[in-house]
N, CA, C and O atoms as a Tripos MOL2 file, in Angstrom:
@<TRIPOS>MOLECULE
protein
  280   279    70     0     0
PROTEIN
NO_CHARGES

@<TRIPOS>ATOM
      1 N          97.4830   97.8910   87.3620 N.3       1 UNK1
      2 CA         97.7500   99.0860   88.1290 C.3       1 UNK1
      3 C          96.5760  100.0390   87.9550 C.2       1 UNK1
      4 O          96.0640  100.0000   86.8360 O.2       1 UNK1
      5 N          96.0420  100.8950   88.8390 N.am      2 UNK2
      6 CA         95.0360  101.7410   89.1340 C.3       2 UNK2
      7 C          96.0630  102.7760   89.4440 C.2       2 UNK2
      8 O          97.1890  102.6110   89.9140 O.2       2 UNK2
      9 N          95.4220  103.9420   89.0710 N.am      3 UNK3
     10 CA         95.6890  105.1310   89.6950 C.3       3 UNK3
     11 C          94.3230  105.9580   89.3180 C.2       3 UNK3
     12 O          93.2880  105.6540   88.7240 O.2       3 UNK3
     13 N          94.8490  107.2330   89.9920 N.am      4 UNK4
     14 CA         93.7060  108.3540   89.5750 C.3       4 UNK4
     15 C          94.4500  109.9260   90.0930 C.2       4 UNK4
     16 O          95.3100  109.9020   90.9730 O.2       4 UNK4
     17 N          94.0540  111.1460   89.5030 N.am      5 UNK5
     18 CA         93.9620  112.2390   90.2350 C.3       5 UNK5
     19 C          93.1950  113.2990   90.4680 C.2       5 UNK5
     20 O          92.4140  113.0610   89.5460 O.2       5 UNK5
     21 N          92.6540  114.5440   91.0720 N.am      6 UNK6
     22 CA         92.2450  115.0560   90.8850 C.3       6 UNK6
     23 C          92.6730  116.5960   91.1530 C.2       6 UNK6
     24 O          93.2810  117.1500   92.0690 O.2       6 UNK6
     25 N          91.9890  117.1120   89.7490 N.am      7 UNK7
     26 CA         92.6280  118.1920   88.7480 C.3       7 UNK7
     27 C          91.6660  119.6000   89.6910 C.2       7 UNK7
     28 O          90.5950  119.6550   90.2970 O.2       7 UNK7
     29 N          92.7600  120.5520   89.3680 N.am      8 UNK8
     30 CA         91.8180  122.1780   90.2100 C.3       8 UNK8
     31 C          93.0170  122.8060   91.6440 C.2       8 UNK8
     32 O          94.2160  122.7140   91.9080 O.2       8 UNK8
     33 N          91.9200  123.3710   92.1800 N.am      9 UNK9
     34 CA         92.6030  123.7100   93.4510 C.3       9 UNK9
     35 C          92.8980  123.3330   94.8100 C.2       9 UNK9
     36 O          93.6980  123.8100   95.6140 O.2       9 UNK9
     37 N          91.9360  122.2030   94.9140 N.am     10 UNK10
     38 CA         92.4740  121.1140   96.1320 C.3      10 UNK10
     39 C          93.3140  120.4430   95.7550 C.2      10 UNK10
     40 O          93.2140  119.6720   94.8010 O.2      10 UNK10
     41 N          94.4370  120.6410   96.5380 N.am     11 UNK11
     42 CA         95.3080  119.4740   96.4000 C.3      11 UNK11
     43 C          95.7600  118.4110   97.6670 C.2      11 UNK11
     44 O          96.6720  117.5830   97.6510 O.2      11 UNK11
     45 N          94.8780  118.7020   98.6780 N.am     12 UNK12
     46 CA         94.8150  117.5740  100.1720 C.3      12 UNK12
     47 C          93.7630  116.9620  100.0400 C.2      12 UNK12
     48 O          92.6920  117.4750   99.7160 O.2      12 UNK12
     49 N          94.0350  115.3590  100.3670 N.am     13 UNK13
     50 CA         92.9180  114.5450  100.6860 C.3      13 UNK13
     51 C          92.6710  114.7130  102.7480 C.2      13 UNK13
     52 O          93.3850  114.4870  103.7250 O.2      13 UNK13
     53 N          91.6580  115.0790  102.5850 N.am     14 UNK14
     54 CA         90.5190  115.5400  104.4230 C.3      14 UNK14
     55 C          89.9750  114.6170  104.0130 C.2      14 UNK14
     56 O          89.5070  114.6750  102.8760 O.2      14 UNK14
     57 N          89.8470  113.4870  104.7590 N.am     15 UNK15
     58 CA         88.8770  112.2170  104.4600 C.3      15 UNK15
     59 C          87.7760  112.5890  106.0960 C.2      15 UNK15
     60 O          86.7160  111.9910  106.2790 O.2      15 UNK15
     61 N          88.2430  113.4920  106.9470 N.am     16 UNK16
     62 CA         87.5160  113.7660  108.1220 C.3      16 UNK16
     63 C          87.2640  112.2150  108.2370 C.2      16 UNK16
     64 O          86.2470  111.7710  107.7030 O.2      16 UNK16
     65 N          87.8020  111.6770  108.6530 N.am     17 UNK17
     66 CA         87.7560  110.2380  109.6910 C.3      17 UNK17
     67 C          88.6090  109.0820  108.6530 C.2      17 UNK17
     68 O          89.7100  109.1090  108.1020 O.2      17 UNK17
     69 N          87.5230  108.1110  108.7040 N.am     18 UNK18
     70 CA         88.4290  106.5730  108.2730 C.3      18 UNK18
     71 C          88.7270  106.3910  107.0470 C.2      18 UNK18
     72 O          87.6270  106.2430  106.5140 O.2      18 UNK18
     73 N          89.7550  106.2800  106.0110 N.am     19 UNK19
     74 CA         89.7530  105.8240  104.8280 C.3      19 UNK19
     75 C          89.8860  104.0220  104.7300 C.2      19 UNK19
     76 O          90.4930  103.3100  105.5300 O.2      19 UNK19
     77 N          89.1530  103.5900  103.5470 N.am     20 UNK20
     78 CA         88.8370  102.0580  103.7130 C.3      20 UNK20
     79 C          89.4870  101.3880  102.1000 C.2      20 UNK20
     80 O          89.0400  101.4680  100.9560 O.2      20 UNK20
     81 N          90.3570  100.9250  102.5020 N.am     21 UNK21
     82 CA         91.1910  100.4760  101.4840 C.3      21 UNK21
     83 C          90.4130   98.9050  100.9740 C.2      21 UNK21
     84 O          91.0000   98.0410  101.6260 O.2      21 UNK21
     85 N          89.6870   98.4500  100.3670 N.am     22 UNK22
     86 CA         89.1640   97.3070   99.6590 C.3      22 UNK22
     87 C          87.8910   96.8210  100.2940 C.2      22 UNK22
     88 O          87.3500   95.7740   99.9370 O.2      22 UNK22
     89 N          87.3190   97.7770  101.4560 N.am     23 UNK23
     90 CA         85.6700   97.3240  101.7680 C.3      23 UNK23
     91 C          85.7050   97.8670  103.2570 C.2      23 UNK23
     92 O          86.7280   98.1450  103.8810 O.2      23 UNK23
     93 N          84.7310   97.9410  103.5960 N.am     24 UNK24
     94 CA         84.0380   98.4980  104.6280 C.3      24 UNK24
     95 C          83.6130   97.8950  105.6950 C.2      24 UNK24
     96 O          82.9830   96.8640  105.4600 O.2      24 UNK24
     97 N          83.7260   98.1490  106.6770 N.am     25 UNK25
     98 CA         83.1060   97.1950  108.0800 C.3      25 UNK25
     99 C          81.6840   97.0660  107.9110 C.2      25 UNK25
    100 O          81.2610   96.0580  108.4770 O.2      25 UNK25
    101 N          80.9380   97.6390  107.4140 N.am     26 UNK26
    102 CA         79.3380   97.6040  107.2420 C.3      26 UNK26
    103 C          78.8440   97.7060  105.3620 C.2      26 UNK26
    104 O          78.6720   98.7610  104.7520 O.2      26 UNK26
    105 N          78.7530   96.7740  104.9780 N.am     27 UNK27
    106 CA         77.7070   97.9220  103.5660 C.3      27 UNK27
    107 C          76.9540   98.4010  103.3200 C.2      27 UNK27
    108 O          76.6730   98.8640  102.2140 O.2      27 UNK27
    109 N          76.2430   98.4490  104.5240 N.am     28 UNK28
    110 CA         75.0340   99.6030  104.2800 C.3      28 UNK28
    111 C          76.0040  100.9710  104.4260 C.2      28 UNK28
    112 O          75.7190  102.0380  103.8830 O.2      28 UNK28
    113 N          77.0460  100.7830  105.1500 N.am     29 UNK29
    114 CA         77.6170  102.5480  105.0010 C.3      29 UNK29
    115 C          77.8050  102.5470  103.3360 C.2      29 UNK29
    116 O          78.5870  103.4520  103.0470 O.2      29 UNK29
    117 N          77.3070  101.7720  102.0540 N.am     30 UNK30
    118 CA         77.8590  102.1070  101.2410 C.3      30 UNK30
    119 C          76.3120  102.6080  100.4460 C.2      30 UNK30
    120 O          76.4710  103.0310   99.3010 O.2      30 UNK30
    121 N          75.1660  102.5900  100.8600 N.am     31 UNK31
    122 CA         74.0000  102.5950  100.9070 C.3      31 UNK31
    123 C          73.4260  101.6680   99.4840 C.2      31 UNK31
    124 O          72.8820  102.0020   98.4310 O.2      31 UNK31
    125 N          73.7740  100.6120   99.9550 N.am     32 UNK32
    126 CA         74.1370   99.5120   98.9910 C.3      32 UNK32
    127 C          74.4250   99.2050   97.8420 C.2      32 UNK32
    128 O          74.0780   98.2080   97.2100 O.2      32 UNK32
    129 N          75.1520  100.1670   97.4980 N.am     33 UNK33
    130 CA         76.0800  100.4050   96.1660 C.3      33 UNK33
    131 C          76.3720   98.9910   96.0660 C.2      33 UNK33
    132 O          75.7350   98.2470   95.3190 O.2      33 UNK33
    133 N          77.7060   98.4540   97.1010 N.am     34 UNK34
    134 CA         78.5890   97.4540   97.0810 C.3      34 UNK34
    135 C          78.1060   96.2490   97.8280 C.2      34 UNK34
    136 O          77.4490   96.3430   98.8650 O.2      34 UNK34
    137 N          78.4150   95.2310   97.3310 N.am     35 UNK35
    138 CA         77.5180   93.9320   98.5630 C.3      35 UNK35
    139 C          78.5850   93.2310   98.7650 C.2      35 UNK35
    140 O          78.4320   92.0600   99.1130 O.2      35 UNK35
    141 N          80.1620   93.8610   98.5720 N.am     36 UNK36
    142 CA         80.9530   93.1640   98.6050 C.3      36 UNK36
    143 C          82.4680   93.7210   99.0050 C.2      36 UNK36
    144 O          82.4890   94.9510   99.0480 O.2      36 UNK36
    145 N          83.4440   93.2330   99.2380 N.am     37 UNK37
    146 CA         85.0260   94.4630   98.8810 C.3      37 UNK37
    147 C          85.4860   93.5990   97.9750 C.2      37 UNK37
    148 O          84.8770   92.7810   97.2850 O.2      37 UNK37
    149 N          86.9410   93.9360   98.0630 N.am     38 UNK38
    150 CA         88.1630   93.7850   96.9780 C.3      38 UNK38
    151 C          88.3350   92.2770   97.3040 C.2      38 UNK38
    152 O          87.8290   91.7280   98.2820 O.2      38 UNK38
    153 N          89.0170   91.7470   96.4820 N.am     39 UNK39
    154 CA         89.1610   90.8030   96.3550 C.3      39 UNK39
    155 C          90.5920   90.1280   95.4380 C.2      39 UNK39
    156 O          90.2330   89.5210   94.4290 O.2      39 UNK39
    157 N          91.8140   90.1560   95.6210 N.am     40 UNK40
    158 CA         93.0860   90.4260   95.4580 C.3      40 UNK40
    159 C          94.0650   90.6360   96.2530 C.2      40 UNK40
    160 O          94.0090   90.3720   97.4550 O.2      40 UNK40
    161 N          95.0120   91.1040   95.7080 N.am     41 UNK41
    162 CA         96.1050   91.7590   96.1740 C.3      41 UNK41
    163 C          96.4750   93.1780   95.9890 C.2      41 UNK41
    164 O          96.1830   93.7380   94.9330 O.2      41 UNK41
    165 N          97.2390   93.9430   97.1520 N.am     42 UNK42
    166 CA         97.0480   95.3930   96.8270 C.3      42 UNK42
    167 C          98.8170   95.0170   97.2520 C.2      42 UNK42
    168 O          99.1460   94.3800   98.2530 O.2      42 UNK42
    169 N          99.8890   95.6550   96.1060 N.am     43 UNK43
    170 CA        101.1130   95.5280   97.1170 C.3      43 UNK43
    171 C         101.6070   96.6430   97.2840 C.2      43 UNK43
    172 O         102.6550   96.5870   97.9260 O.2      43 UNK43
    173 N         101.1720   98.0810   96.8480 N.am     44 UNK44
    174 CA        101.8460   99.0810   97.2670 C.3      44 UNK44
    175 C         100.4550  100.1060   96.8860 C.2      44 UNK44
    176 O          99.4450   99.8930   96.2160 O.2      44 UNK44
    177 N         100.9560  101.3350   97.6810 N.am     45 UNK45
    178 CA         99.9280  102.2290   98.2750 C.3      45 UNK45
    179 C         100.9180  103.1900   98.0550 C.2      45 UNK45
    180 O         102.0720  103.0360   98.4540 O.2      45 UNK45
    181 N         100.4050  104.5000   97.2370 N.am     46 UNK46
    182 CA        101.2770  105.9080   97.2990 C.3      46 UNK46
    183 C         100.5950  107.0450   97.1970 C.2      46 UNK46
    184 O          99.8550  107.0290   96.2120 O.2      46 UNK46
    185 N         100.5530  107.8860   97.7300 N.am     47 UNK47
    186 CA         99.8900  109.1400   97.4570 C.3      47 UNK47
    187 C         100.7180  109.9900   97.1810 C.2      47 UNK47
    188 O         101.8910  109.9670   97.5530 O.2      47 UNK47
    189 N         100.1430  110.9290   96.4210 N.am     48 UNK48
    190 CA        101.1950  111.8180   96.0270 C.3      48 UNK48
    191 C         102.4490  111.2170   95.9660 C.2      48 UNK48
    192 O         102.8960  110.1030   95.6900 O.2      48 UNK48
    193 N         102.8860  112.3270   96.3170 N.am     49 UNK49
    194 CA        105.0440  111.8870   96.4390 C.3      49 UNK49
    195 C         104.9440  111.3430   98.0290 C.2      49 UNK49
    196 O         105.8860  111.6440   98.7630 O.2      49 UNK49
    197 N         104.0970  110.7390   98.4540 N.am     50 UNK50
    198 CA        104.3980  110.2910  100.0540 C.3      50 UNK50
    199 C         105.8720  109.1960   99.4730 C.2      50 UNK50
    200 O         106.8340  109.3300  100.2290 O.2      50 UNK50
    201 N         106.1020  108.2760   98.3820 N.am     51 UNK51
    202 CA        106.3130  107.1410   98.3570 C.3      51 UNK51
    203 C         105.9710  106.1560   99.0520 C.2      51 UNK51
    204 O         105.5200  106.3040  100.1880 O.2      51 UNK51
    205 N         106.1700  104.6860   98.3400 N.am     52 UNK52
    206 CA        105.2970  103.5120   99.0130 C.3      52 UNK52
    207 C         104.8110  103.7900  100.4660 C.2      52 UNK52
    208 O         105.5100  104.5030  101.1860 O.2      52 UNK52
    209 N         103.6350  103.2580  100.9350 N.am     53 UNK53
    210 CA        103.2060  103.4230  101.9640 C.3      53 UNK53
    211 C         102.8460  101.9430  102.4660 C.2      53 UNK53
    212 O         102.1340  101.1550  101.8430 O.2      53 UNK53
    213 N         103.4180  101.7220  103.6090 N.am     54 UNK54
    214 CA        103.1540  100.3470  104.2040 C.3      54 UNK54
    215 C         101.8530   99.7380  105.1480 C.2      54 UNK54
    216 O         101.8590   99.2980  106.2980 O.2      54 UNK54
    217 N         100.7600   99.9020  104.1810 N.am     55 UNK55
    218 CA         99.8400   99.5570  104.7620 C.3      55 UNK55
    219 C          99.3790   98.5530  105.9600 C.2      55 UNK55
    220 O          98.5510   98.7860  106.8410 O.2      55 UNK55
    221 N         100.0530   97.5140  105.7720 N.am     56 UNK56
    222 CA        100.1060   96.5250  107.1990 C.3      56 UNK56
    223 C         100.5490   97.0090  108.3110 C.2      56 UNK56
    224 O         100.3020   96.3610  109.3280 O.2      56 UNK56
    225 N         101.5770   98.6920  108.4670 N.am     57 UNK57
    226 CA        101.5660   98.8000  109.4670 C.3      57 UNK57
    227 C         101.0580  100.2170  110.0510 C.2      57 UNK57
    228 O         100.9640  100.7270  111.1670 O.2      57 UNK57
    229 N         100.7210  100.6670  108.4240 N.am     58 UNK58
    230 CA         99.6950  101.5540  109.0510 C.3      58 UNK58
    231 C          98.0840  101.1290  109.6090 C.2      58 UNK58
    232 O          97.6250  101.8900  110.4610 O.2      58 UNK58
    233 N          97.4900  100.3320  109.3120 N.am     59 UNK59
    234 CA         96.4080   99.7010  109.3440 C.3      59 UNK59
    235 C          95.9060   99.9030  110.5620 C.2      59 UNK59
    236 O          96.7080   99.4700  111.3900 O.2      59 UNK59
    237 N          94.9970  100.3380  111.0390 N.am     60 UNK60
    238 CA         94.2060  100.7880  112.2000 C.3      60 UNK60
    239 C          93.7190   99.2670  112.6070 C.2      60 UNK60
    240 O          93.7770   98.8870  113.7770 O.2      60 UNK60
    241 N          93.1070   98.2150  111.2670 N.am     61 UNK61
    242 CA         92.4980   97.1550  111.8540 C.3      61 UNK61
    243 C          92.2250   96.4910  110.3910 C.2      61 UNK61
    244 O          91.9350   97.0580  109.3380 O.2      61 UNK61
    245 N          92.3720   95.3960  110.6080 N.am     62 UNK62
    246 CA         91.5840   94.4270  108.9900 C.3      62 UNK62
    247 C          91.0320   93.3830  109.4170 C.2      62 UNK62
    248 O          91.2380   92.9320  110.5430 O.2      62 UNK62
    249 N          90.2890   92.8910  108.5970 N.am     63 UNK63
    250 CA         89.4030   91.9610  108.6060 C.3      63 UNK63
    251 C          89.9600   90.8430  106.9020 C.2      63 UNK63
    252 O          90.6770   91.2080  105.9710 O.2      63 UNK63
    253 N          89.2560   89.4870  107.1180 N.am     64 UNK64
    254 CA         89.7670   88.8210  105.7570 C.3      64 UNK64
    255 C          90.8680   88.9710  104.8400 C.2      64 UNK64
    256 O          90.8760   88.8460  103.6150 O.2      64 UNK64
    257 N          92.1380   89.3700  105.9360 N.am     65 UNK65
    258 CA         93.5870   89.7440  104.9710 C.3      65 UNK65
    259 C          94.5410   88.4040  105.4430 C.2      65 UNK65
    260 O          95.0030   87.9140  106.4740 O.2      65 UNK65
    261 N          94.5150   88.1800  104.1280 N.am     66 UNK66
    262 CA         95.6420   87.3650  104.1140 C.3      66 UNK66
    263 C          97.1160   88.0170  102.9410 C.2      66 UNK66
    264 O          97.1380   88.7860  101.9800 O.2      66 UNK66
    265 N          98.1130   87.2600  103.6350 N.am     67 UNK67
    266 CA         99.2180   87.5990  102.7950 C.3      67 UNK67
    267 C          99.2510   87.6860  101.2760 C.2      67 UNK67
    268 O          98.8310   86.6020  100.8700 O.2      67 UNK67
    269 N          99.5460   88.4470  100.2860 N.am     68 UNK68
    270 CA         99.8710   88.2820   99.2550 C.3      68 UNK68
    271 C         101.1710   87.7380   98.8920 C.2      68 UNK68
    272 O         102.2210   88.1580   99.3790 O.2      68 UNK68
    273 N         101.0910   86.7040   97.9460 N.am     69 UNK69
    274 CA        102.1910   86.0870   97.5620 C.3      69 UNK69
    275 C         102.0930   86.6490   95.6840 C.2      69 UNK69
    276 O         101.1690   86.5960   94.8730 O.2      69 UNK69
    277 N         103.8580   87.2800   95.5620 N.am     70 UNK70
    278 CA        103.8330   87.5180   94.1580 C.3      70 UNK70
    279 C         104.0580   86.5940   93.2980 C.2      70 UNK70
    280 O         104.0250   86.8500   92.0940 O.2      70 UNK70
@<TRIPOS>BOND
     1     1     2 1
     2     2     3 1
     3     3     4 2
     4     3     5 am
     5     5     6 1
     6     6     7 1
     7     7     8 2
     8     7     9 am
     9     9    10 1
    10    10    11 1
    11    11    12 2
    12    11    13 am
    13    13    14 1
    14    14    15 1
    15    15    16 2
    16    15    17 am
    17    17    18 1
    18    18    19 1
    19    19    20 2
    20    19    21 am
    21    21    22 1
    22    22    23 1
    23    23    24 2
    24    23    25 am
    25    25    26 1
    26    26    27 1
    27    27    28 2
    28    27    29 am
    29    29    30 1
    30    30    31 1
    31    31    32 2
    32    31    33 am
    33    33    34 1
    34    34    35 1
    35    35    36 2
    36    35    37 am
    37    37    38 1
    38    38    39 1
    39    39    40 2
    40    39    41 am
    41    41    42 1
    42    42    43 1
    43    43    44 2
    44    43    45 am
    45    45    46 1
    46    46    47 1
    47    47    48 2
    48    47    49 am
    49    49    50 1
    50    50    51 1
    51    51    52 2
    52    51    53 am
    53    53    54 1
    54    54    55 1
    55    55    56 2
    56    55    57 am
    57    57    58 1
    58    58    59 1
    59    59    60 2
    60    59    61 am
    61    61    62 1
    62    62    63 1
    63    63    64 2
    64    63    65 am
    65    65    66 1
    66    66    67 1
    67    67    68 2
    68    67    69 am
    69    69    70 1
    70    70    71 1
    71    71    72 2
    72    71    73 am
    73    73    74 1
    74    74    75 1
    75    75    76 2
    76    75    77 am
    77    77    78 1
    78    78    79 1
    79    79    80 2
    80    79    81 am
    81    81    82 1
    82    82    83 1
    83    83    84 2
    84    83    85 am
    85    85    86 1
    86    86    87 1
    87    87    88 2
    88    87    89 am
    89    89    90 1
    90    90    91 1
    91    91    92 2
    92    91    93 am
    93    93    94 1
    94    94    95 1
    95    95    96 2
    96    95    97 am
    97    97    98 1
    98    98    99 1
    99    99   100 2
   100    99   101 am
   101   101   102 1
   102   102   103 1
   103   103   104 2
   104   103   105 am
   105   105   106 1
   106   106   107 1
   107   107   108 2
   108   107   109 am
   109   109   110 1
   110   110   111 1
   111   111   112 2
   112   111   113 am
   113   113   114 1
   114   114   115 1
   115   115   116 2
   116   115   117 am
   117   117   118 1
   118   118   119 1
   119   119   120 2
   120   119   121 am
   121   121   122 1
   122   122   123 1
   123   123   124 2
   124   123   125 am
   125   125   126 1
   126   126   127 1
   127   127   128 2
   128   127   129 am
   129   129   130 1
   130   130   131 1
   131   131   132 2
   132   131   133 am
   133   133   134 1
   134   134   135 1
   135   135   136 2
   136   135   137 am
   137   137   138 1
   138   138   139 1
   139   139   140 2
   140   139   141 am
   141   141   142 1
   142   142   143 1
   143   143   144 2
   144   143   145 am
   145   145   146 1
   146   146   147 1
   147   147   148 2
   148   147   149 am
   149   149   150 1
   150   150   151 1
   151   151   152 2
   152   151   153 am
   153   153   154 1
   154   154   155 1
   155   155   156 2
   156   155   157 am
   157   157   158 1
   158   158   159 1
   159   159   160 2
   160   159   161 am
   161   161   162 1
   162   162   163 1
   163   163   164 2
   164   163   165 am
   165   165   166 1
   166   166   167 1
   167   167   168 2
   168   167   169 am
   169   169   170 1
   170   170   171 1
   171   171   172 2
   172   171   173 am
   173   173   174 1
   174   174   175 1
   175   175   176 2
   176   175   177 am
   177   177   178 1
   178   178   179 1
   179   179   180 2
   180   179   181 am
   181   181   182 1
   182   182   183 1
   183   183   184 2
   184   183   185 am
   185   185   186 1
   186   186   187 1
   187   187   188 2
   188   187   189 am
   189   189   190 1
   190   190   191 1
   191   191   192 2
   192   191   193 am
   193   193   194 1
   194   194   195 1
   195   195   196 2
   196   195   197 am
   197   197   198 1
   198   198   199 1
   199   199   200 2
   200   199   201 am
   201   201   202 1
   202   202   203 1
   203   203   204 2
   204   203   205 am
   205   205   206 1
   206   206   207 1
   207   207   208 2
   208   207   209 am
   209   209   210 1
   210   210   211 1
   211   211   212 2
   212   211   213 am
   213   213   214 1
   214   214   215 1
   215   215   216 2
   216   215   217 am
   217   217   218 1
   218   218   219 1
   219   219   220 2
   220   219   221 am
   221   221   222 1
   222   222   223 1
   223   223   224 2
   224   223   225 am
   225   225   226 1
   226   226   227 1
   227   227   228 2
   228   227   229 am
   229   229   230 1
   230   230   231 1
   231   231   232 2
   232   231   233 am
   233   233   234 1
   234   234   235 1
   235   235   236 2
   236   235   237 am
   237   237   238 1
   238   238   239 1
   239   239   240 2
   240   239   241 am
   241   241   242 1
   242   242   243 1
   243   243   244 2
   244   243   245 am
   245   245   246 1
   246   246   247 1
   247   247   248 2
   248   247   249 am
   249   249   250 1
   250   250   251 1
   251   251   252 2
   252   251   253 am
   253   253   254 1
   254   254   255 1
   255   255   256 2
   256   255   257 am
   257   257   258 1
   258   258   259 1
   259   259   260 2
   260   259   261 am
   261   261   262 1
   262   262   263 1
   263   263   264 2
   264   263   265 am
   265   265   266 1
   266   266   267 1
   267   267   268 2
   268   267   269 am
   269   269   270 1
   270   270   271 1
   271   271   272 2
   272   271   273 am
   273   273   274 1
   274   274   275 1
   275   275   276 2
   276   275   277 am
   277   277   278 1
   278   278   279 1
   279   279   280 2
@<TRIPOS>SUBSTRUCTURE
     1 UNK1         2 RESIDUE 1 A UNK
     2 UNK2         6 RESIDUE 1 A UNK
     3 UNK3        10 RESIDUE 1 A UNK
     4 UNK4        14 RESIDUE 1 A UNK
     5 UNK5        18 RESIDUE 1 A UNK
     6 UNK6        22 RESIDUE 1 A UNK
     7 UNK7        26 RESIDUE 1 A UNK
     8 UNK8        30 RESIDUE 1 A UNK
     9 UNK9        34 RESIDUE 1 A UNK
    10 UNK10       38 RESIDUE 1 A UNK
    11 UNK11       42 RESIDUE 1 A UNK
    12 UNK12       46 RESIDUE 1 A UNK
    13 UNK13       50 RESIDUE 1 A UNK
    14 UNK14       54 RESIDUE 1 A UNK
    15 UNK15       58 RESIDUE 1 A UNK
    16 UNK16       62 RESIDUE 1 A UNK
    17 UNK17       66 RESIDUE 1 A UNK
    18 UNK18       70 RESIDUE 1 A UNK
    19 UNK19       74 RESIDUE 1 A UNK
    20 UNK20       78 RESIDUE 1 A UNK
    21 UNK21       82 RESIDUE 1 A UNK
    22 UNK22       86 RESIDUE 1 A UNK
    23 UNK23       90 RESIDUE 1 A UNK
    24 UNK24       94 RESIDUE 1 A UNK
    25 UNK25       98 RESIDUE 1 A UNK
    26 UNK26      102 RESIDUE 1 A UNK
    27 UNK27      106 RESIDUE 1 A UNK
    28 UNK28      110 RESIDUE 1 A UNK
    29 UNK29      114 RESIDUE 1 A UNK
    30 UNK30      118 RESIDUE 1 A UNK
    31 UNK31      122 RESIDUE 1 A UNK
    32 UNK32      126 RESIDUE 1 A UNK
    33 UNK33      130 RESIDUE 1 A UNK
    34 UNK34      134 RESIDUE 1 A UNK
    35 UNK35      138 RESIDUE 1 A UNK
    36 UNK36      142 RESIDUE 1 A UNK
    37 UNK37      146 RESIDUE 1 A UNK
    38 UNK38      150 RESIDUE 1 A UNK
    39 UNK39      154 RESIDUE 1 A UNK
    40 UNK40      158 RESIDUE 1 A UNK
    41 UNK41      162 RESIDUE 1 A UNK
    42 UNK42      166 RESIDUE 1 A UNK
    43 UNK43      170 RESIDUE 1 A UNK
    44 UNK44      174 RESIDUE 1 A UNK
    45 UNK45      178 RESIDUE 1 A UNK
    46 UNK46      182 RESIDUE 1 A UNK
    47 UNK47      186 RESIDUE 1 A UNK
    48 UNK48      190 RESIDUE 1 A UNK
    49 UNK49      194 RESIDUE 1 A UNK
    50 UNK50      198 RESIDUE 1 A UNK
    51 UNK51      202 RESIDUE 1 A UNK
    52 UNK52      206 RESIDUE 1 A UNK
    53 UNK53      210 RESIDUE 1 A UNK
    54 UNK54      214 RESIDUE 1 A UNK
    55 UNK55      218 RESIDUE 1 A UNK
    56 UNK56      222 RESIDUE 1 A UNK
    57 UNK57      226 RESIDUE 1 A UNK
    58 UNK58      230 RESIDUE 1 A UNK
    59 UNK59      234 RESIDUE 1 A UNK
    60 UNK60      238 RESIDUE 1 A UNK
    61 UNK61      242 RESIDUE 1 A UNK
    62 UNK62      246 RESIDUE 1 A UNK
    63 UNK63      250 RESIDUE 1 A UNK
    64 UNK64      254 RESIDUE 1 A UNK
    65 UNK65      258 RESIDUE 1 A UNK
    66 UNK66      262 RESIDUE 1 A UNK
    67 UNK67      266 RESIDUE 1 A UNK
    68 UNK68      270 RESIDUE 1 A UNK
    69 UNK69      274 RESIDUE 1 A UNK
    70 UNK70      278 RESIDUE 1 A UNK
């Protein structure tokens, strides 16, 4: 399990456009930090108190997803 937060007076994530859950359509947008994405399984997504968030049908678009089996 991963998590993280961040501490102060913002408390909204403004991503002003796309957030990219395990890699990127291009890696040079990563200015070649990464030469690669995730590689796994992700089975739940929460922000804040949203509770679980169902990424497969929020998903704008994916590439290399296959099902996770637990």
């Amino acid at each position: 399990m991963e998590s993280g937060a961040s501490y102060g007076t913002q408390q909204d994530l403004n991503a002003r456009g796309s957030v990219y859950l395990g890699g990127v359509p291009d890696y040079a947008m990563t200015y070649g930090k990464y030469q690669e994405g995730f590689s796994g399984c992700i089975y739940t997504m929460e922000v804040q108190d949203s509770g679980a968030i169902d990424i497969g049908e929020k998903a704008i678009r994916g590439k290399n997803v296959s099902p996770c089996t637990r």
